[in-house]
C-alpha positions as CSV (number, residue, x, y, z in Angstrom):
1,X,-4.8,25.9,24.5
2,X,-7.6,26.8,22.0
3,X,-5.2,25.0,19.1
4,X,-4.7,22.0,21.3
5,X,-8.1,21.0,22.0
6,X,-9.7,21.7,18.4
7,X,-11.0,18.8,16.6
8,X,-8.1,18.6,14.0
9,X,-6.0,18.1,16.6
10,X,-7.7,15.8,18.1
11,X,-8.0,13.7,14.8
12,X,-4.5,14.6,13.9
13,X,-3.5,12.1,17.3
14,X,-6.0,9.6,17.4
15,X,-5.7,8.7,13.5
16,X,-1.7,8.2,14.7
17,X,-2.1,6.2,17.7
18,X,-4.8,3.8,15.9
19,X,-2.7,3.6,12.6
20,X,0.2,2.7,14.2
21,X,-1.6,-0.4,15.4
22,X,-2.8,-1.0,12.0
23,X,0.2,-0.6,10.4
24,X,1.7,-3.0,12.5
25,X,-0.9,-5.6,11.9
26,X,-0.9,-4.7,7.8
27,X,3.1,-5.2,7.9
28,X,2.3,-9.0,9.1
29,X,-1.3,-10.0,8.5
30,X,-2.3,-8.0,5.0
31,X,-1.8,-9.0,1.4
32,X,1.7,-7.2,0.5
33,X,3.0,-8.4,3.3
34,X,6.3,-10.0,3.3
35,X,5.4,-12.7,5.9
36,X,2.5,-14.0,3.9
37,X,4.7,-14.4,1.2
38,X,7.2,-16.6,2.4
39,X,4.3,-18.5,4.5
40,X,3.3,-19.5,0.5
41,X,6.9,-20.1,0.0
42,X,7.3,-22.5,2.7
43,X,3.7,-23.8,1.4
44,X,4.9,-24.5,-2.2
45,X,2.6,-21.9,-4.0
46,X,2.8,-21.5,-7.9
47,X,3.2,-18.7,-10.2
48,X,-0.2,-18.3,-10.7
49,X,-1.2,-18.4,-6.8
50,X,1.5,-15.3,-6.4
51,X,-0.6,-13.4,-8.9
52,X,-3.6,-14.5,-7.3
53,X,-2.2,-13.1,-4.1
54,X,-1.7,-10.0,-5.8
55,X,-4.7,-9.5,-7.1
56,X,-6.8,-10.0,-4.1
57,X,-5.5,-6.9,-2.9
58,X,-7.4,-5.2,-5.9
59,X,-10.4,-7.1,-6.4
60,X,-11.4,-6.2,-2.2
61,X,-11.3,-2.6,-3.9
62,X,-14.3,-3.9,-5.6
63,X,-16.1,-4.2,-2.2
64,X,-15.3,-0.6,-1.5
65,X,-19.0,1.0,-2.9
66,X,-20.4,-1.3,-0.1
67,X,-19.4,0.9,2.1
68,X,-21.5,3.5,0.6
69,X,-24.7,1.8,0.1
70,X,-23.9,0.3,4.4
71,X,-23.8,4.3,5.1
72,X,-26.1,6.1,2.9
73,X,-28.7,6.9,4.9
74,X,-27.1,6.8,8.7
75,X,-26.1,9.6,10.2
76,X,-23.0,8.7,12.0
77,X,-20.2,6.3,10.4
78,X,-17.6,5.5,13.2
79,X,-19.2,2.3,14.4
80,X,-20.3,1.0,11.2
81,X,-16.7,1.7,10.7
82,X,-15.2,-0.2,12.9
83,X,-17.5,-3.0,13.4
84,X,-16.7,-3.9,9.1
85,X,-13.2,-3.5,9.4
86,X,-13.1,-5.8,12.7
87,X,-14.6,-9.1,11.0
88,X,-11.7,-8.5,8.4
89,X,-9.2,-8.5,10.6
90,X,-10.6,-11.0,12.7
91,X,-9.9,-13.2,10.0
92,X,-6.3,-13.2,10.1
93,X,-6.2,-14.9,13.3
94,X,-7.3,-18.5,11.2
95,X,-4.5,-18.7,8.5
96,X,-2.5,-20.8,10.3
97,X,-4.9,-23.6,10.4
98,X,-3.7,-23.7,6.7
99,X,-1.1,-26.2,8.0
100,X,-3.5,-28.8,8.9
101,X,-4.7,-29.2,5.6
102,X,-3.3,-33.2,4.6
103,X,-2.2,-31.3,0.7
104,X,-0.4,-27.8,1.0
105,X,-2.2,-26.8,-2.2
106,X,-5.5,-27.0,-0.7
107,X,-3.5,-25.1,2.0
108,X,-2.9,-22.0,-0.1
109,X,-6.1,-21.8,-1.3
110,X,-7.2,-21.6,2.0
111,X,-5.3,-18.7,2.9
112,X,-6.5,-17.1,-0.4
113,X,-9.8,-17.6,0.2
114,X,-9.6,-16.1,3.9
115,X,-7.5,-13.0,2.5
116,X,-10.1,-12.1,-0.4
117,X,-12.6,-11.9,2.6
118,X,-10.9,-10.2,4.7
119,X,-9.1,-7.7,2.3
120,X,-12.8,-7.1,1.0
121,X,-14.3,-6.6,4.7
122,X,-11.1,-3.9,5.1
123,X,-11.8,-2.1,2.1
124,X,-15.2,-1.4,2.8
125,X,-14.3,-0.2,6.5
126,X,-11.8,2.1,4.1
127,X,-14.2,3.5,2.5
128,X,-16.1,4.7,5.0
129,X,-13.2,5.9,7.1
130,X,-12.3,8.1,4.0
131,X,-15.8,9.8,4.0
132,X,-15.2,10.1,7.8
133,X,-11.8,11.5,7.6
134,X,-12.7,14.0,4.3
135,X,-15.2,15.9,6.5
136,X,-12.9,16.3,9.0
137,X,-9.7,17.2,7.8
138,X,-9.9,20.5,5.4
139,X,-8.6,19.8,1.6
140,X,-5.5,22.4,1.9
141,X,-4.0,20.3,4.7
142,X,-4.8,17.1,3.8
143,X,-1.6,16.6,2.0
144,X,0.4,17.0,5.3
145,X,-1.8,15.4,7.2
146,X,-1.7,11.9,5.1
147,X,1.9,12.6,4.9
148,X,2.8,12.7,8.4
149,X,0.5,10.3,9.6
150,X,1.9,8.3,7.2
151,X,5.5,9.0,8.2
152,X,4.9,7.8,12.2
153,X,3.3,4.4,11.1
154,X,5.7,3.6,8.4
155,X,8.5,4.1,11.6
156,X,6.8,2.1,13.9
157,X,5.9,-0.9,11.3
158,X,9.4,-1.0,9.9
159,X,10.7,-1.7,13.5
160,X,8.3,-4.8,14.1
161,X,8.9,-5.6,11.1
162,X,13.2,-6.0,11.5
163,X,12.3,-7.7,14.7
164,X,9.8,-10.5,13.8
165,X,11.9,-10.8,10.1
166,X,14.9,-11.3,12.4
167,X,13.2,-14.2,14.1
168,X,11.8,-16.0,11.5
169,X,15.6,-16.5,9.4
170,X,16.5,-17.5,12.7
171,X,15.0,-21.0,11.8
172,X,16.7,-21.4,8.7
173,X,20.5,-21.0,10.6
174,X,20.5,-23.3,13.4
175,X,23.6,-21.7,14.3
176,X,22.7,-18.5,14.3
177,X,22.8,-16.2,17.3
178,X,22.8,-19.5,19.8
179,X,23.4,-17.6,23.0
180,X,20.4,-15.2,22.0
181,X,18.2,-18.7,21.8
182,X,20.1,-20.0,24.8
183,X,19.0,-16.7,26.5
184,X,15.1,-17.4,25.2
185,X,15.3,-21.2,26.3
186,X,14.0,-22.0,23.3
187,X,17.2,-23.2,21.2
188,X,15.7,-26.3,20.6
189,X,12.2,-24.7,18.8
190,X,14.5,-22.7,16.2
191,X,14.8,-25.6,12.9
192,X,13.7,-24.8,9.6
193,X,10.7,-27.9,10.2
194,X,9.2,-24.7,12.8
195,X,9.0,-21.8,10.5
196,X,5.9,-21.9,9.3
197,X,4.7,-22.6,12.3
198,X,6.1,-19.7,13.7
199,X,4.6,-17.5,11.2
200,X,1.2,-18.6,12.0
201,X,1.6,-17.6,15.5
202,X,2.5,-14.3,13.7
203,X,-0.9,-13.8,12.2
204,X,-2.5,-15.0,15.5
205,X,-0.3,-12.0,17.0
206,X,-0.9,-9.2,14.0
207,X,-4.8,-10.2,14.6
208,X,-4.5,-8.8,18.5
209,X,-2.7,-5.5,17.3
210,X,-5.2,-5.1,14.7
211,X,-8.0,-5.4,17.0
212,X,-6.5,-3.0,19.7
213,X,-6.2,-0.3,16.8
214,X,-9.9,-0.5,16.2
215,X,-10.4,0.0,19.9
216,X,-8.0,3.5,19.4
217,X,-10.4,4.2,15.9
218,X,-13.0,4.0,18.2
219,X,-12.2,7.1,20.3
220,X,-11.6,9.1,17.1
221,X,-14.4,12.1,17.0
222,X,-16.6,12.4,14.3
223,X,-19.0,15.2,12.5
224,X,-22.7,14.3,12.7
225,X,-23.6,14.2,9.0
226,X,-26.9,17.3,9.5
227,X,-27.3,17.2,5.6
228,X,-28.8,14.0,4.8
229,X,-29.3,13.3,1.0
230,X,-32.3,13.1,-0.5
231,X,-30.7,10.9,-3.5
232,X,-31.6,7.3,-4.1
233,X,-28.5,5.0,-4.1
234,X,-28.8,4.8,-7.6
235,X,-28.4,8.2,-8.1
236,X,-25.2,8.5,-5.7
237,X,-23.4,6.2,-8.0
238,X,-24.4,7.4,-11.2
239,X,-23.4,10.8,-10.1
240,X,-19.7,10.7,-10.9
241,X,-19.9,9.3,-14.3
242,X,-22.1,12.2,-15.5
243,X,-18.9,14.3,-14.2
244,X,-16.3,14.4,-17.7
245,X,-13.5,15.1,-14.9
246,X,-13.8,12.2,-13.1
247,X,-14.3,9.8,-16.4
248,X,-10.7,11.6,-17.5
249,X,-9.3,10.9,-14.0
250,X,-10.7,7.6,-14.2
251,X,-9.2,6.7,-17.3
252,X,-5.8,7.7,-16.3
253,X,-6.2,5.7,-13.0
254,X,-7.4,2.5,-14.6
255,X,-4.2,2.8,-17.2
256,X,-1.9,3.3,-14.3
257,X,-3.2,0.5,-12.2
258,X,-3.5,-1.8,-14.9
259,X,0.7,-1.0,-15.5
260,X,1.3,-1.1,-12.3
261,X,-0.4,-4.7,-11.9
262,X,2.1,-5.8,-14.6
263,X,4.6,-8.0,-12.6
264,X,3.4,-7.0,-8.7
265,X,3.0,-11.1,-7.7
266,X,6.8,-11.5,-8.7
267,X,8.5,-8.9,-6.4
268,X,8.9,-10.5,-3.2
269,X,9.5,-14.3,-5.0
270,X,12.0,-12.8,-7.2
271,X,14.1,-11.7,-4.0
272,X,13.3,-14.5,-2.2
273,X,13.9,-17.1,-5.1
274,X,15.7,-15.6,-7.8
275,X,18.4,-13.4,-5.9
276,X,18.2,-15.9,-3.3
277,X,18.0,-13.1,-0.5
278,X,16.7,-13.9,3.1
279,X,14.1,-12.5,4.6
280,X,16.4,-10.4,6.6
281,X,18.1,-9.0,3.5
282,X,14.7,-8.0,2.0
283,X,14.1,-6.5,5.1
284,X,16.9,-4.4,4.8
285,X,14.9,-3.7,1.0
286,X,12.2,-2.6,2.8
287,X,14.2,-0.2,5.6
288,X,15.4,1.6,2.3
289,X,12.1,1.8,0.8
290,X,10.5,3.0,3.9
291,X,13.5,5.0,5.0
292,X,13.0,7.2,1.7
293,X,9.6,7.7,2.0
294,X,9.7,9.1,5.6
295,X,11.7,11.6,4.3
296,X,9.9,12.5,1.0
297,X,6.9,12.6,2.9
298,X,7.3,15.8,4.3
299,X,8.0,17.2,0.8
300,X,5.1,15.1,-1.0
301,X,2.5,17.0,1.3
302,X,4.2,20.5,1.1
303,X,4.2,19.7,-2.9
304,X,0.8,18.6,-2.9
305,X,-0.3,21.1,-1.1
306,X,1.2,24.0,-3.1
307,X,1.2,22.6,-6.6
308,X,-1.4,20.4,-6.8
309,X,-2.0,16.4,-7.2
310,X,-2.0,16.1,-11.1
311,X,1.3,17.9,-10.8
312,X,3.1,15.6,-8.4
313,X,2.1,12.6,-10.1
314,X,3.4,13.1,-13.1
315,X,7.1,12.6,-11.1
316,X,5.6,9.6,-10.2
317,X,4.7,8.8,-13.4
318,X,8.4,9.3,-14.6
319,X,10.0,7.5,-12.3
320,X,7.5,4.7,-11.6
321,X,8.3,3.8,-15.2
322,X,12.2,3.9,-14.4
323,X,12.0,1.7,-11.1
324,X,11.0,-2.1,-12.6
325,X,14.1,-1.5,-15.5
326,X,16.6,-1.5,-12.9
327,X,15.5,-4.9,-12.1
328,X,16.8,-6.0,-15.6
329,X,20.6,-6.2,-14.3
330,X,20.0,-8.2,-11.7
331,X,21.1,-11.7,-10.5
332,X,21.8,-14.2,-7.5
333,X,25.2,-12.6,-5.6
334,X,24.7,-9.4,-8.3
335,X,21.7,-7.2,-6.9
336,X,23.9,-4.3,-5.6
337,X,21.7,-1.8,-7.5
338,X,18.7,-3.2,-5.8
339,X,19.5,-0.5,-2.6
340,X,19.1,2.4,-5.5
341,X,16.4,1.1,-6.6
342,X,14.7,0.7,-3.3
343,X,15.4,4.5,-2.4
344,X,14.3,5.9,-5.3
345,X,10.9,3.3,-5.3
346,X,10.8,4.8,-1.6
347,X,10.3,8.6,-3.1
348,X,8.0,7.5,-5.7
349,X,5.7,5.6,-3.8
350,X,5.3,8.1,-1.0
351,X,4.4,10.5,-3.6
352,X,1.8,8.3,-5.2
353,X,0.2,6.8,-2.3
354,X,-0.9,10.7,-0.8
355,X,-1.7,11.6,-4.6
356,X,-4.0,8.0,-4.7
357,X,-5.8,9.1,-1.6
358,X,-5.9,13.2,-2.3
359,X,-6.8,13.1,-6.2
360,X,-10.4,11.7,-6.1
361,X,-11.3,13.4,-3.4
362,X,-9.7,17.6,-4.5
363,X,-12.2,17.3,-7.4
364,X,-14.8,15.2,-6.1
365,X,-18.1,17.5,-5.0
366,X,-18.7,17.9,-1.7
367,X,-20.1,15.5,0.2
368,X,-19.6,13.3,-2.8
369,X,-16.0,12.1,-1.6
370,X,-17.3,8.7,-0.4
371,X,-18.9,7.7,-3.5
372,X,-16.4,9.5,-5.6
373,X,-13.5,7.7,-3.8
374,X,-15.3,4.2,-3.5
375,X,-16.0,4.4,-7.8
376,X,-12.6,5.2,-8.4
377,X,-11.3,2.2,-6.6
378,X,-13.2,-0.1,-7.7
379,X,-12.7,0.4,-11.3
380,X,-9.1,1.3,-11.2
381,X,-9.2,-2.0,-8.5
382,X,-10.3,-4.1,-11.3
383,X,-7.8,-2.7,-14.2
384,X,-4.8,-3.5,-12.0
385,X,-6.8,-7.3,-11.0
386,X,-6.9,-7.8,-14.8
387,X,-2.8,-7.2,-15.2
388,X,-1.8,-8.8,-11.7
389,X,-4.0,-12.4,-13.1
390,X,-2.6,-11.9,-16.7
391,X,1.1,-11.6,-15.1
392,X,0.8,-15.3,-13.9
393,X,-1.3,-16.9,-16.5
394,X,0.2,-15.3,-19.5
395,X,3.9,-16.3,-17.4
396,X,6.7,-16.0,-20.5
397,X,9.9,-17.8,-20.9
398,X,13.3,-16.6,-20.8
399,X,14.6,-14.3,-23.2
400,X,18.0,-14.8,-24.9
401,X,18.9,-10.7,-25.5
402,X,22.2,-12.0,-26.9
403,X,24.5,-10.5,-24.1
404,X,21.9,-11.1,-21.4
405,X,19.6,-13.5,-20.6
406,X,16.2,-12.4,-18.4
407,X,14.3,-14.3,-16.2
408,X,10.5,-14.8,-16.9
409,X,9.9,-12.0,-14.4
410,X,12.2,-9.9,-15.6
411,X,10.5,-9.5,-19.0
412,X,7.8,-8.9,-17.2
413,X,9.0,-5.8,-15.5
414,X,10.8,-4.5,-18.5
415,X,6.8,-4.7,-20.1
416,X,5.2,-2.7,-16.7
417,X,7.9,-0.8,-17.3
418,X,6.8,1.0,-20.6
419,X,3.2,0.4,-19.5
420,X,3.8,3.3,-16.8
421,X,5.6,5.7,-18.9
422,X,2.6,5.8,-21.3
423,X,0.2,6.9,-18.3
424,X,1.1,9.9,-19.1
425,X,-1.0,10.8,-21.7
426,X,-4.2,10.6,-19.9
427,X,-3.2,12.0,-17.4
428,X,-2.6,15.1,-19.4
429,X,-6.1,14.9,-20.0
430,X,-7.4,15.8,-16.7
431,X,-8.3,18.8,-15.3
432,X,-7.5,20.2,-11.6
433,X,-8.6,23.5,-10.8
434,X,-5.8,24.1,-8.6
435,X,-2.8,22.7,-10.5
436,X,0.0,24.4,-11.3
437,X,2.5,23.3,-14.3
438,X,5.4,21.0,-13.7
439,X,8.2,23.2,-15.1
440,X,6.8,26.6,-12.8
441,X,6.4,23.5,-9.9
442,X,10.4,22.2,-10.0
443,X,11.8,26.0,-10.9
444,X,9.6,27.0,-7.7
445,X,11.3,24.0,-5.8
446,X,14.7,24.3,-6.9
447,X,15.0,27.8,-6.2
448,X,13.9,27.3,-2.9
449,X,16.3,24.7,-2.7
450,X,19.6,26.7,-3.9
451,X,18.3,29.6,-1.7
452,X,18.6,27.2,1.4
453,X,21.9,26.3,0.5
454,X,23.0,29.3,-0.3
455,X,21.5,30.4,3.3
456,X,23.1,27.4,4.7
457,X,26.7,28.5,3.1
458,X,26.8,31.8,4.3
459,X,25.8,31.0,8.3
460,X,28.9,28.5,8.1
């Protein structure tokens, strides 16, 4: 009874039950988001507005140290919290009026001027719910505890995802799944003229779950800060460039973010445009994607955990580099290797999304995380900004390999591609106390693993 009723595990179920309604609402309302996409589809959006998509993600990052200067001096975060991240999801709910703009390209540039606020209004909530989170949760569990949190909300958005998905290629087949329409009474609502309209009611709807998860955020407890810092704002962000650790950690994050920014507005087009996939089939993308990193979750935090983040992340770095090339052999009716692809993406990005999160904060001081964390991303925001923007504007031709002929985007994955690989080397540079070498790590790990199966063998 003691266990039950300790703060952890109080924390450990109230971060779940609020981040599964934020999930939901980032799976339909966020930048990354599938639906968005094909709203700028439908809207007629250029090359260049895709990147521009893509970068807005990273230049909110920018707005992150706002969260430290809003909660230097205050004792308490939660409501500050919740109040910043509320007007950013509050302005989801206006996207659709988008449509009632007489040119469709002053339409888009709408939406992109509501998702840089909102995106930035997010990120600075983030911020400050990391700083809240970090004094709760102790550093040797934090691994799991991102991982499984992670796992429930990726479960949870994948299924309103498939459903709304399901709905919205619903209006491009007329045909399609009539008695299910018959059964809605609303045959006559599902032509390809209502789509977008449709999607806008989404947004409307992702803005309501969003809302109800800050409500859930709300009941999450929180440690009175009793050690208020004497330091002058200045001083707080100065701090962690006077740390050599954290300029070698930044170094490798800005590298890594500025590869991985190297062709991230042309995934979702490319599927949608290029392979000609529906919405439904990238969904299925996504289900292997997510599928894999619910179960590599489990052994991202166990790994993190035991070996360290530096160590993890250089898998990440491996295979993040081999991910984009197996975009090179693919083509409209010829994208079987995509599902591969997807799973081992899956792995990888479970992996690196704990380390993103854990790294900055296992050698940040303490009571330094917030400012440590809010640095990081904002400079490593800006490095993968720079790429994403260069991606559209520096857009190449085709290129004639002789027996193959890529698409624009495709040269530009084969370039990210390389990019990542050489991330490497700073992050060799960098120093964690608690890191253990990558050929101890997998001997560990596969030991373990040939002493299951052999376990397994002899109780059959």
């Amino acid at each position: 009874m003691k266990r039950k009723n300790s703060l952890i595990h109080r924390v450990y179920y109230t971060s779940i039950r609020e981040g599964i309604f934020a999930q939901v609402y980032g799976n339909l309302a966020q930048i990354g988001s599938s639906f968005i996409t094909k709203f700028l589809v439908l809207l007629g959006a250029t090359p260049l507005q895709y990147s521009l998509l893509s970068a807005l993600g990273q230049i909110s990052n920018l707005w992150q140290p706002l969260g430290v200067a809003f909660s230097h001096h205050i004792p308490q975060r939660k409501w500050l919290c919740v109040w910043i991240t509320a007007v950013g999801r509050l302005l989801s709910l206006f996207m659709g009026l988008a449509l009632f703009f007489p040119n469709s390209r002053h339409g888009i540039w709408f939406i992109l001027t509501l998702l840089f606020f909102s995106a930035g209004f997010q990120a600075t909530g983030a911020n400050i719910w990391i700083a809240w989170v970090s004094d709760l949760i102790p550093l040797k569990i934090r691994g799991r505890f991102f991982s499984f949190r992670n796992q429930i909300l990726m479960i949870v958005g994948l299924v309103f995802s498939y459903w709304v998905s399901y709905h919205v290629d619903l209006f491009e087949h007329p045909d399609k799944a009539q008695g299910y329409k018959n059964l809605l009474g609303l045959s006559k609502l599902f032509v390809p003229q209502n789509q977008v309209w449709f999607l806008a009611m989404v947004f409307a709807f992702a803005t309501v779950v969003g809302l109800i998860g800050l409500v859930m955020l709300s009941l999450q407890p929180e440690r009175k800060r009793h050690h208020q810092t004497s330091k002058s704002l200045k001083e707080v962000f100065l701090e962690p460039f006077r740390d050599k650790n954290f300029r070698l950690l930044l170094v490798f994050g800005s590298w890594w973010m500025l590869a991985i920014g190297v062709g991230s507005p042309f995934w979702g087009p490319f599927m949608l445009k290029n392979l000609q996939m529906g919405l439904f089939e990238v969904q299925m993308y996504n289900t292997l994607h997510m599928v894999s990193s619910l179960l590599a979750f489990s052994f991202w935090g166990k790994f993190i955990d035991r070996f360290g983040n530096k160590t993890a992340m250089k898998i990440c770095v491996f295979l993040g580099g081999l991910n984009p090339l197996f975009w090179l052999f693919m083509s409209a009716g010829n994208y079987g290797i995509l599902w591969l692809e997807g799973i081992s993406s899956g792995f990888m990005w479970a992996g690196t999304g704990i380390i993103t999160t854990n790294f900055v904060l296992s050698i940040a001081p303490k009571r330094g995380e917030q400012a440590y964390s809010g640095i990081y991303a904002a400079v490593t925001g800006v490095c993968m900004m720079s790429s994403t923007l260069a991606s559209g504007i520096f857009y190449p031709d085709s290129l004639d390999l002789g027996f193959r002929t890529l698409d624009p985007e495709q040269v530009i994955f084969g370039i990210g591609a390389i990019l990542r690989w050489l991330a490497i080397i700073p992050l060799m540079l960098v120093r964690e106390f608690r890191s253990v070498p990558l050929r101890k790590a997998m001997a560990f790990t596969l030991s373990r693993l040939v002493g299951w199966r052999f376990r397994m063998g002899k109780r059959y």
